[in-house]
C-alpha positions in Angstrom: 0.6 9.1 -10.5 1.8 11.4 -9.0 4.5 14.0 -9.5 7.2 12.2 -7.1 6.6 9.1 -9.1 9.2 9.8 -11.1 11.8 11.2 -8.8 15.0 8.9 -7.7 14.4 7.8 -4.0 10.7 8.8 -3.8 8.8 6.9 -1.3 5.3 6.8 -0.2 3.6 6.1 3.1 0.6 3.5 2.9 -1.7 2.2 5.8 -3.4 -0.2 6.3 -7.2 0.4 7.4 -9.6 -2.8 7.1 -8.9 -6.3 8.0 -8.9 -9.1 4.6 -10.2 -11.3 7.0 -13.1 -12.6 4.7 -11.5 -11.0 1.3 -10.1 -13.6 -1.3 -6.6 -14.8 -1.2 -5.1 -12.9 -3.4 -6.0 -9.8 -1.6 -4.7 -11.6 1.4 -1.2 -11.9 -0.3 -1.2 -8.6 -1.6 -1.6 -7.4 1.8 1.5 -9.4 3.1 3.4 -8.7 0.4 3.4 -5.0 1.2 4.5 -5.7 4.2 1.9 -5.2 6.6 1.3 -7.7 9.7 -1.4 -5.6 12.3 -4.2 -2.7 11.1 -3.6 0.9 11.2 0.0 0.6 10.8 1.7 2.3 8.1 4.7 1.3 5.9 7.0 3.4 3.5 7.9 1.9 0.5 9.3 3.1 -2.8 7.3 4.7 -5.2 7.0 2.5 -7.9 4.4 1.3 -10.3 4.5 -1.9 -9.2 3.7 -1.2 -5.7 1.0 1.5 -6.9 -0.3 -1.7 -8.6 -0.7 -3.6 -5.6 -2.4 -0.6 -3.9 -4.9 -0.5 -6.5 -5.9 -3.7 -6.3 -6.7 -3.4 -2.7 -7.9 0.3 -2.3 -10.7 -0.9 -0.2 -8.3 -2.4 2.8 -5.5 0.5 2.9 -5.0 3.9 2.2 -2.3 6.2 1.2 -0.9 8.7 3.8 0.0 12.4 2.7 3.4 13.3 4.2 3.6 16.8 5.8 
């Protein structure tokens, strides 16, 4: 993970790149659960293992954004 993982209030910025039209449901609900309702948008959630999870199950339909 990485060093902001830890941190209280540490967030991280994940979009969402390639439609899960086709891919099984579970990816389907992972997507949704994140939050996520049209491509290329981006959400911020907190930095937690269990949403780092659900980005790892899914690295092929989203991608995590850097902050500046």
């Amino acid at each position: 993970m990485t060093e902001k993982a830890g941190k209280k209030g540490a967030t991280i910025q994940i979009k969402y790149v390639r439609s899960a039209i086709g891919s099984p449901m579970k990816h389907k609900l992972v997507v949704k659960s994140l939050g996520f309702k049209r491509l290329n948008q981006v959400v911020t959630r907190m930095d937690t293992p269990a949403i780092r999870g659900m980005v790892a199950k899914i690295p092929h339909l989203v991608t995590i954004v850097e902050s500046r």
